[in-house]
NUGU-809100 format. One record per atom (N, C-alpha, C): residue in one letter; x, y, z. Coordinates in steps of 0.2 Angstrom, whole numbers, padded with zeros to 4 digits, always signed. Each point is the difference from the previous one (the first is absolute). Layout:
<pts>
aXYZ
...
</pts>
This chain:
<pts>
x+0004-0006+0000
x-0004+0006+0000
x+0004+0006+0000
x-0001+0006-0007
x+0004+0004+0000
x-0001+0004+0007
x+0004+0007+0003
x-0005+0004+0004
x-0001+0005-0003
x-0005+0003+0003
x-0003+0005-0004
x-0002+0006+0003
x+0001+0005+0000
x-0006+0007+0003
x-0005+0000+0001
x-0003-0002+0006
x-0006+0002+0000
x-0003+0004+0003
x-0005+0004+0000
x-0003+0006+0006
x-0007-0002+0001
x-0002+0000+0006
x-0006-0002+0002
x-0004+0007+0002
x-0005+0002-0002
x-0001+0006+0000
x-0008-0002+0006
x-0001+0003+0005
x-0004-0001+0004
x+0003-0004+0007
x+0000+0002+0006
x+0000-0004+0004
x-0004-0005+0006
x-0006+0000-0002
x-0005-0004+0002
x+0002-0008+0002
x-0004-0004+0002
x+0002-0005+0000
x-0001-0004-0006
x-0002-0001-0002
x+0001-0003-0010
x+0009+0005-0003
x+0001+0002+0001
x+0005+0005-0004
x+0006-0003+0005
x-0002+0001+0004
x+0008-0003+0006
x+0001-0006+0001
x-0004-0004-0002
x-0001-0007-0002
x+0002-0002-0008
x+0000+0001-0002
x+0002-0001-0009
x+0009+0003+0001
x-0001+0007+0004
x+0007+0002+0000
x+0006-0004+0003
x-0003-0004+0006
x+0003-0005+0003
x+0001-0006-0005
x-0003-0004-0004
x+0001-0005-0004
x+0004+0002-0006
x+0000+0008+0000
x+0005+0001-0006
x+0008-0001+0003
x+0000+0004+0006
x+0006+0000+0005
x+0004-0007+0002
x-0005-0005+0000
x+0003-0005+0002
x+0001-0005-0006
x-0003+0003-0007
x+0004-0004-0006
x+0006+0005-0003
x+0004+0005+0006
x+0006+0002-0004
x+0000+0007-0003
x-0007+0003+0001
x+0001+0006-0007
x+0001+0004+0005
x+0001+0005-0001
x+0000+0009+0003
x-0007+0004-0002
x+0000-0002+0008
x-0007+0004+0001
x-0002+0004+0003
x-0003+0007-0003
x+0000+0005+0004
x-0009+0001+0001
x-0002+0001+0005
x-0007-0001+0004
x-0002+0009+0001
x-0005+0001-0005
x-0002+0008+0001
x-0006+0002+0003
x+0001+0004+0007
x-0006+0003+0003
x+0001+0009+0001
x-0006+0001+0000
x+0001+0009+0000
x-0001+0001+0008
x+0002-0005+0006
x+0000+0000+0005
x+0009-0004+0003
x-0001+0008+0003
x+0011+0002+0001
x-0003-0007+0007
x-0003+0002+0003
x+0001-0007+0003
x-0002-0006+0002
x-0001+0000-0006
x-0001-0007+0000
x+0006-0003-0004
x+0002+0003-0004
x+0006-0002-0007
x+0007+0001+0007
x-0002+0005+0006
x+0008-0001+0004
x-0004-0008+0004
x-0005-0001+0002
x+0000-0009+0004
x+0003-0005-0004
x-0003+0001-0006
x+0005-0007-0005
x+0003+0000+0000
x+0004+0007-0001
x+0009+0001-0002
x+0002-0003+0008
x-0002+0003+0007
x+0004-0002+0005
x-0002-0006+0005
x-0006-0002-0002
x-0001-0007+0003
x-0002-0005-0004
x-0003+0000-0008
x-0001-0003-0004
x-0007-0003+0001
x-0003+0005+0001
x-0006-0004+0003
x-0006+0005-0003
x-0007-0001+0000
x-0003+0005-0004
x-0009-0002+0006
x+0003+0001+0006
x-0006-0002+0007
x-0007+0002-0002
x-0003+0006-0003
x-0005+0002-0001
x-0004-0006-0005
x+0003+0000-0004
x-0003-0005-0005
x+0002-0007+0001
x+0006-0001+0003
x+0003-0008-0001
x+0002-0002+0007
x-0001+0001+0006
x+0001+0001+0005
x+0006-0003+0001
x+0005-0005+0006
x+0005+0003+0000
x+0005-0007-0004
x-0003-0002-0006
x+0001-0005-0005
x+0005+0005-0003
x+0007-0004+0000
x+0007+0003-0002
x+0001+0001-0007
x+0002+0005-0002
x+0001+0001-0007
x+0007-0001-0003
x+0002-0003-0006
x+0007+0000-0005
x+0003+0006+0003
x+0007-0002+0000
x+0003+0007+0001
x+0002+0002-0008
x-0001-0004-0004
x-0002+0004-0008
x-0005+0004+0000
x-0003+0000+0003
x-0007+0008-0001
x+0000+0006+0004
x+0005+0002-0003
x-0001+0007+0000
x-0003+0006-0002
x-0003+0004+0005
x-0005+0004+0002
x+0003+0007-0003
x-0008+0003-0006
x+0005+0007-0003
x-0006+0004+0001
x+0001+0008+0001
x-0006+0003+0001
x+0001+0006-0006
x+0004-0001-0003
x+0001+0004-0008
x+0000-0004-0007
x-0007+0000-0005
x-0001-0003-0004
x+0005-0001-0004
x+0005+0005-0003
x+0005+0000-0005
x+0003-0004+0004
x+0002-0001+0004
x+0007-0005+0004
x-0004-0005+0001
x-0007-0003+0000
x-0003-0005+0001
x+0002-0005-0007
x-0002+0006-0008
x+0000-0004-0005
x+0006-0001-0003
x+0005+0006+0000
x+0007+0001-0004
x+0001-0007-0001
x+0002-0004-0006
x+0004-0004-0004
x-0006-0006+0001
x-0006+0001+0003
x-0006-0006+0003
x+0002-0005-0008
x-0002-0005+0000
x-0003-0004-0005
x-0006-0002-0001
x-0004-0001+0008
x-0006-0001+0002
x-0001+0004+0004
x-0006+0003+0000
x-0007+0004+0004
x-0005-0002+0001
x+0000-0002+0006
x-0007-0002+0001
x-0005+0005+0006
x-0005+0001-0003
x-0004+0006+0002
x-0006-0006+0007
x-0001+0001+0007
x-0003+0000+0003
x+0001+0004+0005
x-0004+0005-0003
x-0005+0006+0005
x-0009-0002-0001
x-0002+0002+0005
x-0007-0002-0002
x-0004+0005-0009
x-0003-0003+0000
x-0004+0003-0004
x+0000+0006-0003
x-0003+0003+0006
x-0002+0008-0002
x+0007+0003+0003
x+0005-0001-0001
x+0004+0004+0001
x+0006-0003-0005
x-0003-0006-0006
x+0004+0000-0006
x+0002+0007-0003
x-0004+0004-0004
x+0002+0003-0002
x+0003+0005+0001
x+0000+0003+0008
x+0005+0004+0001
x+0007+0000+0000
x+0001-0008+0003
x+0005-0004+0002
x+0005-0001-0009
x-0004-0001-0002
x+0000-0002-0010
x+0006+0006-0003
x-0006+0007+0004
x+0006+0007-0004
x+0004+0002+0003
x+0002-0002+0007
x+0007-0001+0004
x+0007-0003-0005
x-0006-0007-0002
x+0004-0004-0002
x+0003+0003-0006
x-0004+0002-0006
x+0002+0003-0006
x+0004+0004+0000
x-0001+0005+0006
x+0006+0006+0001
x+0006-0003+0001
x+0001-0005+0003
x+0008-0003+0002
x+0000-0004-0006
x-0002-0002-0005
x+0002-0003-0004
x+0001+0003-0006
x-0003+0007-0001
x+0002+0004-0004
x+0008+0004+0002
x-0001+0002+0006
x+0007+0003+0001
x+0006-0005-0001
x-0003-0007+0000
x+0008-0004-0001
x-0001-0003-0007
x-0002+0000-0002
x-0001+0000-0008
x-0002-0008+0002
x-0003-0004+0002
x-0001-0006-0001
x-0007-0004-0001
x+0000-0006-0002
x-0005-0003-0001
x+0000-0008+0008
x-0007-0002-0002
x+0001-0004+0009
x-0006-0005-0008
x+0001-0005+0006
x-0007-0006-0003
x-0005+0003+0009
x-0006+0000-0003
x-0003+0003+0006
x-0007-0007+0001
x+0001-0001+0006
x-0008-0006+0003
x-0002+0004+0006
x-0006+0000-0002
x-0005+0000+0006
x+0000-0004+0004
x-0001-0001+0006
x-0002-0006+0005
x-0004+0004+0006
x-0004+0005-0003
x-0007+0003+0003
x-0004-0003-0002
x-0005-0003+0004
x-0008-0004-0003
x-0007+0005+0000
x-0002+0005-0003
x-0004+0003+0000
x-0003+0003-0006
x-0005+0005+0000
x-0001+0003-0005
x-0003+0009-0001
x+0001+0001-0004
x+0000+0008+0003
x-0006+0002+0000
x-0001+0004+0004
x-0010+0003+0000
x+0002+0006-0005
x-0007+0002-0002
x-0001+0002-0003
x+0002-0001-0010
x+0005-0004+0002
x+0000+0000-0009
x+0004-0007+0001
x-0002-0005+0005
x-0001-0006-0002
x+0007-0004-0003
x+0006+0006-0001
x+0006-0004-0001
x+0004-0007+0004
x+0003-0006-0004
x+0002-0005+0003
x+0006+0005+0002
x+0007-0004+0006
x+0003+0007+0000
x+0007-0003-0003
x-0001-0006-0005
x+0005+0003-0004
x-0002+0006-0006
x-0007+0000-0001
x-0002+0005-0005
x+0003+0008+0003
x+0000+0000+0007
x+0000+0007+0001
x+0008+0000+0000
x+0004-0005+0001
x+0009+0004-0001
x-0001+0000-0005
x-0002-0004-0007
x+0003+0001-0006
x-0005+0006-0002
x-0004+0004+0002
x-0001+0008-0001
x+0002+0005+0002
x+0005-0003+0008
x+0004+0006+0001
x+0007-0002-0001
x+0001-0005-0002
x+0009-0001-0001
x+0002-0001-0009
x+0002+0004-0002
x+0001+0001-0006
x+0002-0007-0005
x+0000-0002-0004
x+0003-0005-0003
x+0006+0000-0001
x+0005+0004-0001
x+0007+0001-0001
x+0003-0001+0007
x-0002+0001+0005
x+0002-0004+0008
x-0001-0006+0001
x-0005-0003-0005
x-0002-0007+0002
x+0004-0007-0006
x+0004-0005+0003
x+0001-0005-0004
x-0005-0003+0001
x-0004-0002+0006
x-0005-0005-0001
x-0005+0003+0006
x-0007-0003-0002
x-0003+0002+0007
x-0007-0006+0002
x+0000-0002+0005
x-0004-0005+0004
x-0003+0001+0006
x+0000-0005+0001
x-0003-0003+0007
x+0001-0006+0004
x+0001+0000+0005
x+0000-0007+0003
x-0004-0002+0006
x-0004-0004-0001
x-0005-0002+0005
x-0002-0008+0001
x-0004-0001+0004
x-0002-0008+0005
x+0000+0001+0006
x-0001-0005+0005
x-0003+0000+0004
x+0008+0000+0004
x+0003+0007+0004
x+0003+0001+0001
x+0000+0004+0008
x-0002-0003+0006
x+0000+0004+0005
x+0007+0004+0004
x+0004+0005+0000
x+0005+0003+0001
x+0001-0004+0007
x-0004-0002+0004
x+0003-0001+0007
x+0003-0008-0002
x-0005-0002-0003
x+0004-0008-0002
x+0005-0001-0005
x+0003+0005-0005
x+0005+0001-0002
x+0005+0001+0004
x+0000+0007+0003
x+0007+0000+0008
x+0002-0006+0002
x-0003-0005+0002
x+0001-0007+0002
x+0001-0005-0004
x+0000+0003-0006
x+0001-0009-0005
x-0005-0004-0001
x-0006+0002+0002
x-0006-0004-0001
x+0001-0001-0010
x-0001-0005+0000
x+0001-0004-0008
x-0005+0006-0005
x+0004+0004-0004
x-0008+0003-0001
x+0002+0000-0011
x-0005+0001-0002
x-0001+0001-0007
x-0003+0005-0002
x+0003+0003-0005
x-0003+0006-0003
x+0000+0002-0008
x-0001+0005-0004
x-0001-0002-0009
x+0006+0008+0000
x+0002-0001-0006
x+0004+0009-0001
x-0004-0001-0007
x-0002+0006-0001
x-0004+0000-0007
x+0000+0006-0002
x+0002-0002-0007
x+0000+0006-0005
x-0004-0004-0007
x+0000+0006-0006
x+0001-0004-0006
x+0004-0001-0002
x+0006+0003+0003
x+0007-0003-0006
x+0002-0002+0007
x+0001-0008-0002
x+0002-0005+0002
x+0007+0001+0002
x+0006+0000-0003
x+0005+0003+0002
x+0001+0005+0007
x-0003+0005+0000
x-0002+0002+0006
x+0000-0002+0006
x-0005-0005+0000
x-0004-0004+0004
x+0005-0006+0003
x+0004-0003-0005
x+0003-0004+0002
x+0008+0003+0003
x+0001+0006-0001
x+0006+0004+0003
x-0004+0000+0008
x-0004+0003+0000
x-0002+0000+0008
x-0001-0008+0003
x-0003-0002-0003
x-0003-0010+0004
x+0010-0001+0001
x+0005+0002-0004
x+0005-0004+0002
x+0003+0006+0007
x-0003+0006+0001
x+0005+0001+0006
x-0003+0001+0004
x-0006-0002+0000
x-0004-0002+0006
x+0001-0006+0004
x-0003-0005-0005
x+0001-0007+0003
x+0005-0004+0004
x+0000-0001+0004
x+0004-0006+0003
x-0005-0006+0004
x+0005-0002+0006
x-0004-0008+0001
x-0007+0001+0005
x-0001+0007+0001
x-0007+0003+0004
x-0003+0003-0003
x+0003+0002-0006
x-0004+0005-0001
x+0000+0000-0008
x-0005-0004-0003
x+0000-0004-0009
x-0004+0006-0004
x+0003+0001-0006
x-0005+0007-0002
x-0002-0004-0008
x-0007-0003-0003
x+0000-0001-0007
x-0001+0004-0005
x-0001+0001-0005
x-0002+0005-0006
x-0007+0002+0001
x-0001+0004-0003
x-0009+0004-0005
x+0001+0003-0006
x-0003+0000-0003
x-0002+0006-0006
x-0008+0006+0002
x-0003-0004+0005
x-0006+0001+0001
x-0001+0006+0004
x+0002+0006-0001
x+0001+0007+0006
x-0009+0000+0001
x-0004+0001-0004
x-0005+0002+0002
x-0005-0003+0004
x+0001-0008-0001
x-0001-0004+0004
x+0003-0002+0008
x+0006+0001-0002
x+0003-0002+0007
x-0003+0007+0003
x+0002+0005-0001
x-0002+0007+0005
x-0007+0000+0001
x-0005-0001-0003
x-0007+0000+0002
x+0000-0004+0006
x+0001-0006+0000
x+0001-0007+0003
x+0004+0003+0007
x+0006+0004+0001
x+0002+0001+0003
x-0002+0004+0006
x-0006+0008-0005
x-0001+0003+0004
x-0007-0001+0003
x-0004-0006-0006
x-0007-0001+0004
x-0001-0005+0006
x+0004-0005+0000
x+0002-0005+0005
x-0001+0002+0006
x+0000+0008+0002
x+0002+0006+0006
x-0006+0001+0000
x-0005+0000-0004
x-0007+0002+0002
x-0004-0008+0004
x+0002-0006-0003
x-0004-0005+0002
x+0003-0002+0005
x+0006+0005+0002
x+0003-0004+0008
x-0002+0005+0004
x-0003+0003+0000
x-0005+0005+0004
x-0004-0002+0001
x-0004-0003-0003
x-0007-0005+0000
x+0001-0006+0005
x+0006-0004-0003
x+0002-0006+0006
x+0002+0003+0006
x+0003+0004+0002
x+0000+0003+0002
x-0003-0001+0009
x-0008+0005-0005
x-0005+0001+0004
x-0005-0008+0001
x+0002-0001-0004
x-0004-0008+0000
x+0004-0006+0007
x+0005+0002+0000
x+0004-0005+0007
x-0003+0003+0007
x-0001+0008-0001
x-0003+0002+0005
x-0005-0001+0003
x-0005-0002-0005
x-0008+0001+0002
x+0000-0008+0002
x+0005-0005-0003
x+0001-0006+0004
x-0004-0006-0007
x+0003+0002-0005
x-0002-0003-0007
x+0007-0006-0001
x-0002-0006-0002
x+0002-0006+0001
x+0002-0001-0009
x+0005-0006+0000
x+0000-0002-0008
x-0004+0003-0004
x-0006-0003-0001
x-0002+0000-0005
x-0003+0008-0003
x-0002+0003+0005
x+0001+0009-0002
x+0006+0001-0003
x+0007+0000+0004
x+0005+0001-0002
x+0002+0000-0008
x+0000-0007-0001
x+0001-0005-0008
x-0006+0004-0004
x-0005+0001+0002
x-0006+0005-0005
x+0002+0004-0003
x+0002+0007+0006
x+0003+0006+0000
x+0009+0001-0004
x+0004-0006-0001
x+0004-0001-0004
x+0000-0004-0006
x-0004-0004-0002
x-0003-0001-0007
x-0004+0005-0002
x-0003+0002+0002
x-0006+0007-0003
x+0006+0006-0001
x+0002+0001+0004
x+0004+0005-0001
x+0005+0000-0005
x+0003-0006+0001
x+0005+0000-0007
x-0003+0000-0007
x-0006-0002+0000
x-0004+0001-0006
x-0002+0008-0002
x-0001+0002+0006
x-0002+0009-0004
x+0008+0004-0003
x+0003-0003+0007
x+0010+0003-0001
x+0001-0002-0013
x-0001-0007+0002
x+0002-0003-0008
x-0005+0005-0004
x-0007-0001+0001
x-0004+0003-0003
x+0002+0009-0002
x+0001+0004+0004
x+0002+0006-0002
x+0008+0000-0002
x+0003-0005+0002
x+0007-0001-0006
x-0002-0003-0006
x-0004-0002+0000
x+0001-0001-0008
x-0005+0005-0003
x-0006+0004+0003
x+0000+0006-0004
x+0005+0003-0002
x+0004+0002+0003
x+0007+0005-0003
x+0006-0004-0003
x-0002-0008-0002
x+0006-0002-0005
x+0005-0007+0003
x-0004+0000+0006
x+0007-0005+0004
x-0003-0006-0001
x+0007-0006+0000
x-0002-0004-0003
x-0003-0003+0010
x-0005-0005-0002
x-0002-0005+0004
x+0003-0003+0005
x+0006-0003-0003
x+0002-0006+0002
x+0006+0004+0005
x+0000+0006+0000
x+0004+0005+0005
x-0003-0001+0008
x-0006-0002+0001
x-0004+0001+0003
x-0001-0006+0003
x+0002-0006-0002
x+0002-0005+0006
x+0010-0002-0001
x+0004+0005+0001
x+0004-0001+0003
x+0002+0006+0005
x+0008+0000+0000
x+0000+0005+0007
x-0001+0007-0001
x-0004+0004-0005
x-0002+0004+0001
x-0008+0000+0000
x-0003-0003+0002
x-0006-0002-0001
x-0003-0001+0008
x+0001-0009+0000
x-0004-0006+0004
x+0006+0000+0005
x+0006+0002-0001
x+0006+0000+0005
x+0000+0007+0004
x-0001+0004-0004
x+0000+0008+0003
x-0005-0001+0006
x-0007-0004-0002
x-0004+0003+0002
x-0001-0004+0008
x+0000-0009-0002
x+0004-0002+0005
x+0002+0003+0006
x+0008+0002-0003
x+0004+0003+0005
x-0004+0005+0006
x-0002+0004-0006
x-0003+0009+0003
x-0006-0004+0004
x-0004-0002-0002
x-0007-0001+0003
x+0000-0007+0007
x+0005-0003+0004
x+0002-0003+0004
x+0004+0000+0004
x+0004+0008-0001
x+0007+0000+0005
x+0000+0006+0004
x-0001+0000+0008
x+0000+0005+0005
x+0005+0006-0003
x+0006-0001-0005
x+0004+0003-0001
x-0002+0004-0008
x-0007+0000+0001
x-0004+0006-0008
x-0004+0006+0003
x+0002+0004+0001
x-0001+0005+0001
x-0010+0000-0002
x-0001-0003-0005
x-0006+0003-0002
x-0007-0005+0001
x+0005-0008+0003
x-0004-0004+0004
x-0001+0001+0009
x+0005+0005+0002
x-0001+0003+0004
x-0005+0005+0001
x+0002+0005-0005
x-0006+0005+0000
x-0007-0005-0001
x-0001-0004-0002
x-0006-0004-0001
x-0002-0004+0006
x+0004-0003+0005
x+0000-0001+0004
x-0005+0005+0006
x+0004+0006+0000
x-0003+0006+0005
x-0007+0002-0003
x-0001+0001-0007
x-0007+0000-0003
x-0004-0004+0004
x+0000-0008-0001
x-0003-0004+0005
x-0003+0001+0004
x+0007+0002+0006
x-0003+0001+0007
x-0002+0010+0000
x-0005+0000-0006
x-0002+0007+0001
x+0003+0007+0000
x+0007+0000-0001
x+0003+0004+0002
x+0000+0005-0008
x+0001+0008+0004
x-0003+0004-0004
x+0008+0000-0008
x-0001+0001-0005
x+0005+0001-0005
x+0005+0005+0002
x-0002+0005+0001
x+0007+0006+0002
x+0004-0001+0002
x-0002-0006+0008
x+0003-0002+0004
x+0006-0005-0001
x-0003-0004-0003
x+0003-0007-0003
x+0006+0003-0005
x+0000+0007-0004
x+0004+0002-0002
x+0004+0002+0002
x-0003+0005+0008
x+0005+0004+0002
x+0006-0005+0004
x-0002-0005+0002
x+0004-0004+0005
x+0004-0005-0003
x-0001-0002-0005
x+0003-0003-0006
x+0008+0002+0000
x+0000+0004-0001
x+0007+0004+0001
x+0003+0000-0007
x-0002-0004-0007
x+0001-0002-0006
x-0003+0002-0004
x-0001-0002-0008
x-0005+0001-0003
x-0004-0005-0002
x-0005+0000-0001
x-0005-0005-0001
x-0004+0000-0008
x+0007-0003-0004
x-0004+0001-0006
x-0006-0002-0003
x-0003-0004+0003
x-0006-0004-0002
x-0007+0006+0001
x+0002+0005+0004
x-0006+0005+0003
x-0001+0004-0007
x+0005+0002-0002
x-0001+0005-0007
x-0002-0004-0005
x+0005-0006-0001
x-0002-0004-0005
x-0008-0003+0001
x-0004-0001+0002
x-0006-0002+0002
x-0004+0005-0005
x+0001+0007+0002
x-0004+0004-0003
x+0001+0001-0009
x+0008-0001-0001
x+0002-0002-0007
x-0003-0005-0004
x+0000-0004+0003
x-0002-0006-0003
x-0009-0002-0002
x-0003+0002+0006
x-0007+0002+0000
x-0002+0007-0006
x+0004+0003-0001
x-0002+0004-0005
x+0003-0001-0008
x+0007-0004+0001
x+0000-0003-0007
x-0007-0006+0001
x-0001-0003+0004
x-0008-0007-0004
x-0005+0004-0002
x-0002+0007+0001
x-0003+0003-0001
x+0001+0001-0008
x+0006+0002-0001
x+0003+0007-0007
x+0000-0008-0004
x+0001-0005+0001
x+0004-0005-0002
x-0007-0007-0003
x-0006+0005+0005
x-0004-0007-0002
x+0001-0008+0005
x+0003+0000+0004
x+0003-0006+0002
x-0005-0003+0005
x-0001-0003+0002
x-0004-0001+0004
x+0004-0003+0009
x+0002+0003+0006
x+0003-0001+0004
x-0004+0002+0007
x-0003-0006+0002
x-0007+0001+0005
x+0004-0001+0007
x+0006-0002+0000
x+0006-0001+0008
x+0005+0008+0000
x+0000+0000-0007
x+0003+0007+0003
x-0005+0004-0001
x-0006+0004-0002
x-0004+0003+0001
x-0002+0001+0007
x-0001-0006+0004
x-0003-0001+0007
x+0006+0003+0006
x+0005-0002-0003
x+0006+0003+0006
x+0002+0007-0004
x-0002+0001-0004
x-0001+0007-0002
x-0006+0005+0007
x-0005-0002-0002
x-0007+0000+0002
x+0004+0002+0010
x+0003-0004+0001
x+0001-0003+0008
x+0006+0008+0002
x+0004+0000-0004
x+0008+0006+0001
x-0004+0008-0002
x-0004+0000-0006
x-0001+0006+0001
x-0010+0003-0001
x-0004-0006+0002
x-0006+0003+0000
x-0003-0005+0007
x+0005+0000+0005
x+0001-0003+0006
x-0007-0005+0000
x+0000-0003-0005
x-0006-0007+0000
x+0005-0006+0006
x-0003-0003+0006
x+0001-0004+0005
x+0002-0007-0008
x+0004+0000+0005
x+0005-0009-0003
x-0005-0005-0002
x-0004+0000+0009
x-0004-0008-0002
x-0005+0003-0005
x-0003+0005-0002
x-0005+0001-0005
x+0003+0000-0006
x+0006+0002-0001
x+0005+0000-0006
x-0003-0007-0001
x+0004-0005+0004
x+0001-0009-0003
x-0007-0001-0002
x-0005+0001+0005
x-0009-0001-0002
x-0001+0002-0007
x+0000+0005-0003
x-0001+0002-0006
x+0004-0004-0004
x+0006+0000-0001
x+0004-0007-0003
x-0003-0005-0002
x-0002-0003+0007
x-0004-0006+0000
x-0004-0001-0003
x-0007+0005-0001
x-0008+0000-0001
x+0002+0004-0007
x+0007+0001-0006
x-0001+0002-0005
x-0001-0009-0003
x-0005+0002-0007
x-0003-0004-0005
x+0006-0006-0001
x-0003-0006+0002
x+0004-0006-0001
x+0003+0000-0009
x+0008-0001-0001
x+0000-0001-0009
x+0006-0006-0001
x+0000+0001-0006
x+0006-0007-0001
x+0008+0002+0000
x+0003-0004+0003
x+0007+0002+0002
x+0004+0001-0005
x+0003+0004-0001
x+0005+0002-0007
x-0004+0006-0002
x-0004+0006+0002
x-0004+0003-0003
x-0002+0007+0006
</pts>
């Protein structure tokens, strides 16, 4: 494995987890947060306690709080800031890559979608990051929880572009014997799958709470994956993206682990707790809350028909009660599966 440059832009815990995998196959890694301290914790105890608590980091991850020294000579850029602060994050970026005259291969590993104009967020770098700075650009997603990568938990993920070369330049400096990365071509799919997953695990979420056994659960993730596919392939994506790990693994993971921010907030739902709160105390983002509304207005614009996320739509921002959410579920018109 050559090594490589890489800059991890974001320091969340997805972002210091990927940086850490890169650090421990060898490359130079520099970890950017616009927080002076938090970039001095990593640098002097190698730890990132907010998000990772006190789960020890590479002393290859190095902590920058100035973009241009984040990406100088990078090869790879990988963008995880949440969502709605891609594209401010994005023109940072531009700036330092116009002042050094260079080009980067740029991946998302933000799972979301934009409000208001509905962008996947690879679509929003490649409208703010010029072409001539970009050798390649992607995404890489699957059922990835950052706490269980700090530890080695066996995890699998896809890097995906359309040009393949690309995709396989990342899969090989990613991977080692914890951490297996395989290909995609499939951006549109993988990123739908990736960010809508975050909406059904809000659902399960609330569903463990109210004290709902197997066969709910299994409901609520076959149905779900079905609307998830159904509005990916309005916008082009192939199917069969949707039963691997961006799809039925994504959602898996996200909709089953204490450690998903958005099956937590579903959780709190549950036991009644009001949204602002669940937000406030969260200390994180919760990208499933925004996407919710996203997605419920693409079924709309799109025709689609999506009766599980319309309902946890109904639950987040027209405060309809949980248990009357599932009833209406229940009591819509019986039809045939696949349809």
């Amino acid at each position: 494995m050559s090594n490589e440059i890489i800059a991890v832009l974001g320091a969340g815990s997805w972002g210091t987890a990927l940086a850490n995998v890169a650090a421990e196959n060898g490359h130079d890694v520099r970890l950017w947060s616009h927080r002076a301290s938090q970039v001095a914790e990593i640098n002097e105890t190698h730890r990132n306690t907010k998000y990772l608590g006190d789960n020890p980091l590479n002393e290859g991850v190095v902590g920058v709080a100035d973009m241009q020294a984040a990406v100088q000579d990078a090869d790879i850029v990988l963008s995880v800031v949440p969502t709605k602060a891609t594209r401010e994050v994005a023109k940072q970026l531009v700036a330092a890559l116009k002042n050094l005259d260079q080009s980067i291969i740029l991946m998302a590993a933000t799972k979301g979608l934009e409000p208001g104009t509905y962008k996947r967020v690879s679509e929003m770098l490649a409208e703010e990051v010029p072409a001539k700075y970009l050798r390649g650009l992607g995404v890489i997603s699957g059922p990835s929880h950052a706490e269980g990568v700090i530890t080695h938990d066996p995890t699998l993920v896809t890097a995906v572009s359309t040009d393949v070369a690309v995709a396989e330049k990342v899969q090989h400096a990613l991977s080692n014997q914890v951490f297996r990365v395989y290909t995609n071509t499939d951006m549109i799919g993988s990123e739908i799958g990736g960010a809508l997953k975050n909406v059904i695990a809000i659902g399960a979420g609330a569903l463990e709470s109210l004290g709902y056994d197997a066969n709910a659960k299994a409901a609520l993730f076959t149905r779900g994956l079905a609307e998830i596919s159904r509005l990916g392939q309005a916008f082009g994506a192939n199917p069969i993206t949707f039963m691997g790990l961006s799809g039925v693994g994504d959602l898996f993971a996200t909709a089953t682990s204490v450690h998903s921010r958005n099956y937590r907030a579903g959780v709190q739902l549950g036991e009644g707790k009001k949204l602002a709160d669940i937000i406030e105390h969260m200390g994180m983002v919760i990208e499933g809350i925004s996407t919710t509304k996203v997605a419920h207005e693409l079924a709309q614009k799109k025709h689609v028909e999506m009766p599980i996320t319309s309902a946890i739509y109904r639950v987040l921002y027209e405060n309809q009660d949980v248990k009357e959410a599932i009833q209406t579920l229940m009591g819509r018109p019986v039809s045939q599966e696949g349809k």
